[in-house]
MARDORO-914088 format. One line per 8 residues: for each residue x, y, z of N, C-alpha, C. Coordinates in steps of 0.1 Angstrom, whole numbers, always signed. Atoms other than C-alpha are relative to their C-alpha. Example, Ala and Ser with C-alpha at 12.3 -4.5 7.8 and 13.67 -1.06 7.14 Angstrom:
2
+9 -12 +0 +123 -45 +78 +9 +12 +0 ~ -9 -11 +0 +137 -11 +71 -8 +11 +8
% end
This chain:
328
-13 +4 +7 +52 +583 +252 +1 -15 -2 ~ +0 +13 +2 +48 +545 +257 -11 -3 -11 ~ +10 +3 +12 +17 +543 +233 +6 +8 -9 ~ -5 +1 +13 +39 +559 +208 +10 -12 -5 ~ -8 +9 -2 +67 +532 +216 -3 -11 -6 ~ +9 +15 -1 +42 +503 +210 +3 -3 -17 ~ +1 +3 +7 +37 +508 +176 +11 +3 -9 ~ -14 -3 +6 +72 +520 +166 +10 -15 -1
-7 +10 -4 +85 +490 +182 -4 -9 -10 ~ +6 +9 +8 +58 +467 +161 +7 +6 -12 ~ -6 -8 +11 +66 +488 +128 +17 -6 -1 ~ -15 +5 +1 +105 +478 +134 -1 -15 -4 ~ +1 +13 -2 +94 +444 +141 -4 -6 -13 ~ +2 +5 +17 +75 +438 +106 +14 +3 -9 ~ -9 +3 +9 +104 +448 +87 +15 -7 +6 ~ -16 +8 -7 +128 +430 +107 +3 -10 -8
-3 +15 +6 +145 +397 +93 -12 -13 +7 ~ +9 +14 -7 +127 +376 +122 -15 +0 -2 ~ +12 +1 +7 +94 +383 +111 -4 -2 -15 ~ -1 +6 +11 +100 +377 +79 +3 -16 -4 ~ -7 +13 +4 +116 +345 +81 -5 -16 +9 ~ +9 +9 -11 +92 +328 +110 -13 -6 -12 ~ +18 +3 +5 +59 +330 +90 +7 -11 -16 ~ +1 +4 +14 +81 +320 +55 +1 -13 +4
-9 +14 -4 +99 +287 +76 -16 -6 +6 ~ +12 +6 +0 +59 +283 +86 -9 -6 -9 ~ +8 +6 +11 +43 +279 +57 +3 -7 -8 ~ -8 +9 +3 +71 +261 +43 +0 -12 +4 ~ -2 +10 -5 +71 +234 +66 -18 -4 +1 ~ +14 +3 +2 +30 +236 +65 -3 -11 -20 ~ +0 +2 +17 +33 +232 +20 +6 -14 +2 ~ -9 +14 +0 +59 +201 +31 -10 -10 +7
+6 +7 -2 +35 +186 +56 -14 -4 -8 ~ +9 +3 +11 +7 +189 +32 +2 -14 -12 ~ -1 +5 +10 +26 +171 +6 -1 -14 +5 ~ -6 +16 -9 +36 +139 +34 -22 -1 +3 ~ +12 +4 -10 -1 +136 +50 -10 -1 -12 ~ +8 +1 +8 -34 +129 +32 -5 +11 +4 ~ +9 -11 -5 -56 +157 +30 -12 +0 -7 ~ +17 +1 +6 -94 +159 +27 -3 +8 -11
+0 -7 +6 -108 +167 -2 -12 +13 +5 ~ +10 -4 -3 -137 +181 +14 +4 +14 +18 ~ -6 -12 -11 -135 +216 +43 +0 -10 +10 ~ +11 +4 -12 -139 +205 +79 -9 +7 +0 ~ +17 +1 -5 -166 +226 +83 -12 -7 -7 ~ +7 +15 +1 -184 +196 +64 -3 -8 +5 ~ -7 +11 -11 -187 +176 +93 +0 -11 -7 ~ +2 +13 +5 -206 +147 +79 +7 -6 -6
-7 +6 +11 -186 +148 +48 +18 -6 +6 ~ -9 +4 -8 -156 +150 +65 +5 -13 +7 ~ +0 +15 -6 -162 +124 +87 +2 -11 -5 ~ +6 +13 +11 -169 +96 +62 +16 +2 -8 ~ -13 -3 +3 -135 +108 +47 +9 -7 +6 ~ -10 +9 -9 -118 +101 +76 -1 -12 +2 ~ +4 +13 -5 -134 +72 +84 +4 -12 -11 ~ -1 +7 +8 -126 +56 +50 +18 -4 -2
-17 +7 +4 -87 +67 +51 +9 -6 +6 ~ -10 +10 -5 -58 +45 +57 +12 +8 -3 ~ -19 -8 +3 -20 +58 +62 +6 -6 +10 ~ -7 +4 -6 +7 +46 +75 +2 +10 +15 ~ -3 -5 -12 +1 +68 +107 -14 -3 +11 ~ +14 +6 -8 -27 +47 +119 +13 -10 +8 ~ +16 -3 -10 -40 +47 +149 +2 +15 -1 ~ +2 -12 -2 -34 +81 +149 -4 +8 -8
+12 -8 +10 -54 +95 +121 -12 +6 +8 ~ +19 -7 -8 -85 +104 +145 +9 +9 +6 ~ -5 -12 -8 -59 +127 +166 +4 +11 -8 ~ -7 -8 +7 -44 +142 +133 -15 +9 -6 ~ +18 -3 +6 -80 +149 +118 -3 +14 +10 ~ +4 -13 -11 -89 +165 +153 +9 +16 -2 ~ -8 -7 +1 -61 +185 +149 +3 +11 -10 ~ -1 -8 +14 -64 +202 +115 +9 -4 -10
-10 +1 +11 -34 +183 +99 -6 -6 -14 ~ +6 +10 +10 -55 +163 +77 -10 +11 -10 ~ +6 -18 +9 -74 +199 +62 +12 +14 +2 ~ -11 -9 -2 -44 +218 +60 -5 +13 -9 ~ +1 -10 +9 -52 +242 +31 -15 +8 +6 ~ +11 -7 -11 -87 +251 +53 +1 +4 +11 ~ -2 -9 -13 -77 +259 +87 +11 +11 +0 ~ -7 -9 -3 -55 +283 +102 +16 -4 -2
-15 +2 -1 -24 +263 +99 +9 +9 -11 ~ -5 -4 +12 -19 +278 +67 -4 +14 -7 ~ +5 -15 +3 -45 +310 +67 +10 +8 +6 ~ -7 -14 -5 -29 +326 +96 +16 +3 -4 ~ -13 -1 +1 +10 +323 +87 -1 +10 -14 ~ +2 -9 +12 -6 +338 +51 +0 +16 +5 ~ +2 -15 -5 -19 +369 +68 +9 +7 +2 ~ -10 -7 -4 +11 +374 +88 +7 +0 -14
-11 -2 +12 +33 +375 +53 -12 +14 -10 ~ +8 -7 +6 +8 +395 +35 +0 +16 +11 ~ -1 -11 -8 +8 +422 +65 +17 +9 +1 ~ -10 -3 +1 +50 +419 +65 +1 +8 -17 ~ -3 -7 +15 +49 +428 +28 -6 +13 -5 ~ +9 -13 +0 +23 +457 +32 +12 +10 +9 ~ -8 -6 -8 +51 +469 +61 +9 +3 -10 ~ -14 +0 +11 +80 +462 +35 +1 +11 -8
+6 -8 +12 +60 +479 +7 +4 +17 +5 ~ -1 -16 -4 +57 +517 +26 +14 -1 +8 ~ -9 -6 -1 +91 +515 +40 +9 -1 -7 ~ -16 -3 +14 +112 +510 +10 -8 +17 -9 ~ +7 -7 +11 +89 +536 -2 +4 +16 +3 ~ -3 -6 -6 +95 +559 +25 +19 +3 -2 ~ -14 +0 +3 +134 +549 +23 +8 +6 -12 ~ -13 +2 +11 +141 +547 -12 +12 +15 -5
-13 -14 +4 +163 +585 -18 +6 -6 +6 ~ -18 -1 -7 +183 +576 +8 +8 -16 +3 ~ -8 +16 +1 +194 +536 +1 +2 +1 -10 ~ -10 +6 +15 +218 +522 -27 -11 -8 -3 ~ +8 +12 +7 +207 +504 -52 +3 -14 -1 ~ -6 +13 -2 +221 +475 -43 -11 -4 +10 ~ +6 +4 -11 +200 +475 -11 -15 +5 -6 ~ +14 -3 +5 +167 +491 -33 -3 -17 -8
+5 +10 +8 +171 +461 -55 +0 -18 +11 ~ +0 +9 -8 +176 +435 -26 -14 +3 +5 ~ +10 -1 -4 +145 +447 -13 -15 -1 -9 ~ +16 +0 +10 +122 +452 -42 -1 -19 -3 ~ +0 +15 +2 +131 +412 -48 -5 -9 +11 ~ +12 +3 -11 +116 +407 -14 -10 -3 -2 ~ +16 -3 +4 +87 +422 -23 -5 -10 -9 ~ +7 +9 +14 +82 +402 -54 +3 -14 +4
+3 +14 -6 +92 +371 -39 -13 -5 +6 ~ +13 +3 -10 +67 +375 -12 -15 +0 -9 ~ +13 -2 +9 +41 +386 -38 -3 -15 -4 ~ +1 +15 +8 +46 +351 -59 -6 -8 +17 ~ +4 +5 -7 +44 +334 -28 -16 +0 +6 ~ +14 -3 -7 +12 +351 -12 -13 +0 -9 ~ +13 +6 +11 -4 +345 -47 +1 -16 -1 ~ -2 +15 +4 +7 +310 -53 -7 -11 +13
+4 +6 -9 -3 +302 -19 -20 +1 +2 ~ +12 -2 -2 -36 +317 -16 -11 -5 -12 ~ +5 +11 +10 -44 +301 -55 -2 -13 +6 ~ +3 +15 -9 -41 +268 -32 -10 +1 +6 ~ +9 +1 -7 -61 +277 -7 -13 +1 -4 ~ +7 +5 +9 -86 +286 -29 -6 -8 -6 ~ +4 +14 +13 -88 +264 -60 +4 -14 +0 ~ -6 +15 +0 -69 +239 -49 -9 -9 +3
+12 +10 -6 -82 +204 -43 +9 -13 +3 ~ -9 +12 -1 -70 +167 -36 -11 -14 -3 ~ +3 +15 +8 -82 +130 -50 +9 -8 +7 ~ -9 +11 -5 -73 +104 -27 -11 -15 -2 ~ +3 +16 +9 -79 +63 -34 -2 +1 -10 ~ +1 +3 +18 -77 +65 -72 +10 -14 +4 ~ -5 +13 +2 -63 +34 -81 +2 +0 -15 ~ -7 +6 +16 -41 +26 -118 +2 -14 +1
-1 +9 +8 -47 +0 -135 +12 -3 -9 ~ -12 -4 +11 -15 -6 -153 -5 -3 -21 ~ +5 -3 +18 -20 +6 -191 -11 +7 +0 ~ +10 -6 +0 -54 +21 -181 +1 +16 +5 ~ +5 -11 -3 -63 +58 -175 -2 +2 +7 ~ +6 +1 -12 -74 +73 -145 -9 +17 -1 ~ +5 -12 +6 -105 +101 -148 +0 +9 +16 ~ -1 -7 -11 -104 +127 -120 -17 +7 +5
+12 -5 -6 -141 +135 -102 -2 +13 -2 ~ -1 -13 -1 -131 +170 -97 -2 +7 -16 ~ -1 -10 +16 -123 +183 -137 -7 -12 -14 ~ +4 +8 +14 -135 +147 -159 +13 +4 -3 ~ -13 +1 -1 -100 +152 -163 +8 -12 -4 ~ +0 +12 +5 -86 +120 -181 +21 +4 +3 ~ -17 +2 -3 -46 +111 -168 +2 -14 -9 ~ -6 +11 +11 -26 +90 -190 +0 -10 +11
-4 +9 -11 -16 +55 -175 +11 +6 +6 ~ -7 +0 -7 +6 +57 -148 +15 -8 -5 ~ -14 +5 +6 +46 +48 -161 +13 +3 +9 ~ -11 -1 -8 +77 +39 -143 -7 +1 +14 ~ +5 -1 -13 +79 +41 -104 +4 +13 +10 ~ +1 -15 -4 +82 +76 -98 -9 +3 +12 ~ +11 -4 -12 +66 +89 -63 -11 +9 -4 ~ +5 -12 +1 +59 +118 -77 -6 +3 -14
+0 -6 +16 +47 +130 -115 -8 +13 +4 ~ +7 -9 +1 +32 +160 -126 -5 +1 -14 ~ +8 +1 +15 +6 +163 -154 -9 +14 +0 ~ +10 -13 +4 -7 +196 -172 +7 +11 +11 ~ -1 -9 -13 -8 +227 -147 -1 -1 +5 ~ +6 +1 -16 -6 +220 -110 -5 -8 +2 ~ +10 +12 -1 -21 +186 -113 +18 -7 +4 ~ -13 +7 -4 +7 +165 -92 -4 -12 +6
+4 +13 -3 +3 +125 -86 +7 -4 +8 ~ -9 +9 -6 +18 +108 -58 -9 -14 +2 ~ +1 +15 +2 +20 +71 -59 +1 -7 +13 ~ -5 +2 -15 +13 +56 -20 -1 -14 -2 ~ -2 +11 -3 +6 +26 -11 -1 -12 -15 ~ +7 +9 +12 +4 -11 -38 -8 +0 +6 ~ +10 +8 -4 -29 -21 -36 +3 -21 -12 ~ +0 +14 +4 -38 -60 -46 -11 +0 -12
+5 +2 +8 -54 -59 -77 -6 -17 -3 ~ +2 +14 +0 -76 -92 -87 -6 -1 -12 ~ +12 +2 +10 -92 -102 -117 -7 -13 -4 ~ +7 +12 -2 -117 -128 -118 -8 -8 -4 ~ +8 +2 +13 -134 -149 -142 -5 -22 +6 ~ +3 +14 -8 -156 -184 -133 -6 -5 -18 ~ +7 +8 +14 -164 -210 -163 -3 -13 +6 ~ +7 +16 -4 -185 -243 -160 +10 -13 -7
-9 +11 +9 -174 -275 -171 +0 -3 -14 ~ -3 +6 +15 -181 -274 -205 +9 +14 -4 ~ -9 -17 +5 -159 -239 -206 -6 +12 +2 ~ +11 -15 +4 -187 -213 -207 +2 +11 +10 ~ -3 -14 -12 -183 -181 -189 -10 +2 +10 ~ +10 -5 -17 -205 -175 -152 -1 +10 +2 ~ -2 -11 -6 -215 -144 -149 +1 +0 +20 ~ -4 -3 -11 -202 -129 -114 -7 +12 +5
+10 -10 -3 -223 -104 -90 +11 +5 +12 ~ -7 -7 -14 -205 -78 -63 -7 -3 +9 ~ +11 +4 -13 -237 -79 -43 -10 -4 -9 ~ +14 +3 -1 -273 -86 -45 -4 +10 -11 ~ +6 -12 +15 -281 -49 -63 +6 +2 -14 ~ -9 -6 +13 -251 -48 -92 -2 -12 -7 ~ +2 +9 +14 -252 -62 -124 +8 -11 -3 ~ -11 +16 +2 -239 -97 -133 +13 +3 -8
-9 -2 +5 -206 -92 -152 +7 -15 -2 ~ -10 +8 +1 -183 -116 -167 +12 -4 +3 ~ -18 -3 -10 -152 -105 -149 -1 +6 +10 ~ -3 -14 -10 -146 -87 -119 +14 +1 +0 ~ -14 -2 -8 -118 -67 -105 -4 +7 +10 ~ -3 -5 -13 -114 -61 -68 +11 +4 +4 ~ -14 -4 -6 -91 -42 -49 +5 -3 +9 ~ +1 +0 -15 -78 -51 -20 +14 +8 +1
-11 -6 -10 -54 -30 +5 -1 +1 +12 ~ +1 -1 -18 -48 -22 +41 -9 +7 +5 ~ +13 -6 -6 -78 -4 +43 -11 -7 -5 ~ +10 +14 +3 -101 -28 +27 +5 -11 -6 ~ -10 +15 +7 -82 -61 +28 -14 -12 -3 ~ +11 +11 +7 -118 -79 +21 -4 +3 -12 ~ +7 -2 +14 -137 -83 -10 -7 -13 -4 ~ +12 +13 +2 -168 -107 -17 -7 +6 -14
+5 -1 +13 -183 -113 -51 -9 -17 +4 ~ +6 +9 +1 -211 -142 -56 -1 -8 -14 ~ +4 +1 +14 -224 -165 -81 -14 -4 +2 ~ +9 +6 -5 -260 -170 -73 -7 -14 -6 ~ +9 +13 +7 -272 -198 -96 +4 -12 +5 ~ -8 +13 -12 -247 -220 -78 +0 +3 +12 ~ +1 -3 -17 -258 -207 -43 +16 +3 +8 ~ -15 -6 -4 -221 -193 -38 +3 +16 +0
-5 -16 -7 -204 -165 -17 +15 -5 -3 ~ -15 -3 +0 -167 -155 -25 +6 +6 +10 ~ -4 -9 -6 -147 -140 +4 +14 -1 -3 ~ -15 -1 +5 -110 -128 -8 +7 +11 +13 ~ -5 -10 -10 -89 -112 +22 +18 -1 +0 ~ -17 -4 +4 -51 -100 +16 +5 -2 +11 ~ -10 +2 -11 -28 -113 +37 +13 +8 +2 ~ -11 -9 +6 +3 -96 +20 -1 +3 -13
+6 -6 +11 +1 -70 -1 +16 -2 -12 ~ -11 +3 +6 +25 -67 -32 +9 +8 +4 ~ -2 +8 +12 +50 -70 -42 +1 -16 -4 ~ +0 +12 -3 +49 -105 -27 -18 -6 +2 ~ +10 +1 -6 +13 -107 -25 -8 -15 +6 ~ +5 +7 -6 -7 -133 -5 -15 +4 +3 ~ +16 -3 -8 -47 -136 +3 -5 -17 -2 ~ +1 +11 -3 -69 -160 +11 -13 -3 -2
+18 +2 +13 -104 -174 -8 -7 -7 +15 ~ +12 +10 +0 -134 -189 +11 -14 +1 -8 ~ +11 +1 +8 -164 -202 -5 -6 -6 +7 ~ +7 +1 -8 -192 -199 +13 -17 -8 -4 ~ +18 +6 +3 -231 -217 +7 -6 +14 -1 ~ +4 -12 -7 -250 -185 +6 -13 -4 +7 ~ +20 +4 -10 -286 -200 +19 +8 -1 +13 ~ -3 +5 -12 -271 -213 +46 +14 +4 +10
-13 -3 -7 -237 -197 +54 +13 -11 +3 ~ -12 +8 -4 -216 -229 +54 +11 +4 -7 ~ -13 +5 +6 -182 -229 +47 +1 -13 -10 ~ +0 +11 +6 -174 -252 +20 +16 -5 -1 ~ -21 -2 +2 -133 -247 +12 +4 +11 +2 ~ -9 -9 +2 -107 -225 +14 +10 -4 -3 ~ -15 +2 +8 -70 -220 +0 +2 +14 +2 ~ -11 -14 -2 -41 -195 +4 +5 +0 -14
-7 +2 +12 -29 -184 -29 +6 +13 -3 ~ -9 -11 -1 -1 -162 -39 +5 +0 -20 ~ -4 -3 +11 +0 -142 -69 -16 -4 -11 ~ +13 +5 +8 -32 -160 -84 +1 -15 +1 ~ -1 +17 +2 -40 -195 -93 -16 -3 -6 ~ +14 +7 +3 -72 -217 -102 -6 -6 +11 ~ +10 +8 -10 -100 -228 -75 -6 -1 -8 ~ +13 +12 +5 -125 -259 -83 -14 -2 +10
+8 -1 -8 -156 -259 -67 -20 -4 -7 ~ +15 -3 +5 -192 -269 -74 +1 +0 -12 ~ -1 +2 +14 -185 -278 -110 +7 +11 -8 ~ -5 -12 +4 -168 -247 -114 +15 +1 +5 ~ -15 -5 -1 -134 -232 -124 -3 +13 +4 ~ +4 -16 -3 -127 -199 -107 +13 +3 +1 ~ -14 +0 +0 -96 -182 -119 +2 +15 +4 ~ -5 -12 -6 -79 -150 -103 +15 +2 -3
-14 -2 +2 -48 -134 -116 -2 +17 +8 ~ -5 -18 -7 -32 -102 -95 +10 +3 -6 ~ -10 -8 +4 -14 -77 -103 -2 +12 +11 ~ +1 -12 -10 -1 -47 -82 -3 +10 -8 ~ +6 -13 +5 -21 -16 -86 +4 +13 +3 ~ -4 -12 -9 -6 +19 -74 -18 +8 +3 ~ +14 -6 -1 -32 +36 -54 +9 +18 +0 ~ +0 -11 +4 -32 +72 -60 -2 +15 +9
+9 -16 -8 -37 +110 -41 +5 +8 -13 ~ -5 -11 +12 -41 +133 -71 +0 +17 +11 ~ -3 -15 -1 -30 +172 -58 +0 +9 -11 ~ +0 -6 +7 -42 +198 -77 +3 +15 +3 ~ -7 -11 -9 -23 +231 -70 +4 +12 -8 ~ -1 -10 +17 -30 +260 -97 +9 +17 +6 ~ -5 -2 -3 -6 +279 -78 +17 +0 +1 ~ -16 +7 +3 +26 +261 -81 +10 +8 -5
-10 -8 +11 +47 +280 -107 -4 +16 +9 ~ -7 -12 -9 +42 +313 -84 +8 -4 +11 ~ -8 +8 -13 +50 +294 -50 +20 -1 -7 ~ -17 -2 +4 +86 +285 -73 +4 +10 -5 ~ -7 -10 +4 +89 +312 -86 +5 +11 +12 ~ -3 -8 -6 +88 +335 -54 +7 -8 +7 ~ -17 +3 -2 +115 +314 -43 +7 +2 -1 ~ -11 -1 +9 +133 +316 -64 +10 +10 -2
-3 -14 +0 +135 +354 -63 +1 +4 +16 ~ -6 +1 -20 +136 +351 -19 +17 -3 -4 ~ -12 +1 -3 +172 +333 -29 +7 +11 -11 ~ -7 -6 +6 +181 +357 -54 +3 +11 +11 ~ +0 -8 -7 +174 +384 -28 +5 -1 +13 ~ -17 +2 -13 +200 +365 +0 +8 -4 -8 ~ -10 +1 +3 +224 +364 -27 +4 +11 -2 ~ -2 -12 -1 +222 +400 -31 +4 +4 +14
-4 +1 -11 +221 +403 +4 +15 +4 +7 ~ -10 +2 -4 +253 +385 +8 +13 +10 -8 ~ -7 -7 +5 +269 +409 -20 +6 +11 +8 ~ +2 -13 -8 +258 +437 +2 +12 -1 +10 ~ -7 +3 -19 +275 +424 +37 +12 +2 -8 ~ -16 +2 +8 +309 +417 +11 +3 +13 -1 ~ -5 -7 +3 +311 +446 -1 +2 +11 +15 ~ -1 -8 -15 +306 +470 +33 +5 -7 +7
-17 +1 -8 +332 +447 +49 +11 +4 -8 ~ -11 -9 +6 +350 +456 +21 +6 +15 -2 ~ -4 -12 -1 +349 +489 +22 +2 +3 +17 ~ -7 -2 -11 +353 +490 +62 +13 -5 +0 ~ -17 +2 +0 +386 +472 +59 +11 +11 -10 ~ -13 -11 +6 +398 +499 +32 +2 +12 +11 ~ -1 -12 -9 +384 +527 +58 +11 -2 +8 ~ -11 +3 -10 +406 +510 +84 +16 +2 -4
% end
């Protein structure tokens, strides 16, 4: 008798309200932490890749990035935080499914149509979510240039410039930009004394260029560029980022490593050095996490159709008080 009990009891329990409304208020609050936290583009079971991930990003919940990581918050759409609460919803709606099926002669249609809106909520949902888990993906450190473009690794994917200061935009299907931290944009140009342009080197291996731009932010507040013909090292390190920005030049010998000068300069300015002009103007750059989420428009939609289906609900409760108070 008790092993028929077990699964009578469970059976009740999937179509109950509290099983329905645990796993939705889970994955809800899972979809919301997603949106606040960075998330890898890459699985954890990557380790290596992974690793190198972690190790590059910065958030304002440092030091504790190495605990969140361990944890699975930082791969949310890959672990269980977000598989298992799927299943359980996907199992509630298989329960839902055969007892309205079982029920429907003997319920109103008031309560067939509160329920089939269930169903199709949950549906949108358990598609829109599982399209995430899937196809989805994420792009973090882009960096806009203001007026420039930004191409996406994932699709070659070309985004307009970035406009206004919106947290949030959305571009195309399920392509969603949040805007985090400024970084310190630099741009950097050296001329001799009769005017002429110096070419400038990142390192040792990259190609001479006439300009650079460096980024700096709170995860890489350095940035060194040379000029070798003049036996000179550049070091630029951000003191304060924008909107006030602050950093701070030295110019190094490179044979030898001496110091020669430094200067604090805010905003940009001109350094003299070794017969050379070296000019730097900043500008603030928005750095970038692109979210791509080809799910989206189900996820709102089976909401949409969950609150249609507690406003039916509440019809229901209205009216069977109202007809108890006539019984009375």
């Amino acid at each position: 008798m008790r092993g028929r009990q077990i699964p009578e009891r469970l059976w009740t329990w999937l179509n109950g309200t509290t099983f329905l409304l645990l796993p939705l208020l889970w994955v809800g609050g899972v979809s919301l932490l997603a949106l606040w936290l960075p998330q890898s583009p890459v699985p954890l079971s990557e380790t290596a890749a992974f690793a190198r991930w972690v190790a590059g990003v910065h958030t304002h919940l440092d030091p504790y990035t190495e605990r969140l990581a361990s944890w699975g918050l930082l791969s949310l759409r890959t672990t269980l935080w977000l598989r298992l609460p799927l299943a359980w919803l996907a199992l509630v709606f298989a329960a839902r499914a055969v007892a309205l099926g079982e029920q429907w002669p003997a319920v109103t249609r008031l309560t067939r149509a509160r329920r089939l809106l269930i169903l199709l909520g949950l549906c949108g949902l358990l598609a829109g979510w599982m399209a995430q888990v899937r196809w989805g993906w994420s792009e973090t450190g882009l960096h806009a240039w203001p007026g420039e473009t930004v191409t996406l690794a994932h699709t070659q994917e070309i985004l307009p410039p970035t406009a206004g200061s919106r947290r949030v935009q959305r571009y195309g299907a399920g392509i969603f930009v949040f805007q985090e931290e400024l970084a310190l944009g630099l741009d950097v140009q050296a001329r001799d004394e009769g005017g002429n342009i110096v070419p400038l080197l990142l390192s040792s291996q990259s190609t001479a260029q006439e300009r650079l731009r460096l980024i700096l932010n709170s995860q890489r507040p350095d940035g060194y560029f040379g000029i070798p013909e003049s036996d000179l090292v550049f070091r630029v390190t951000l003191h304060q980022p924008p909107p006030e920005p602050e950093f701070h030049v030295q110019i190094y010998r490179s044979s030898s490593g001496a110091l020669i000068t430094e200067t604090t300069l805010q905003n940009g300015g001109l350094i003299f050095a070794e017969k050379l002009q070296l000019q730097l103007s900043s500008l603030p750059v928005p750095q970038l996490r692109v979210v791509y989420n080809p799910g989206a428009s189900f996820t709102v939609a089976g909401w949409g159709v969950l609150a249609a289906a507690v406003i039916l609900y509440a019809v229901e409760r209205h009216r069977s008080r109202v007809a108890a108070e006539a019984a009375a």
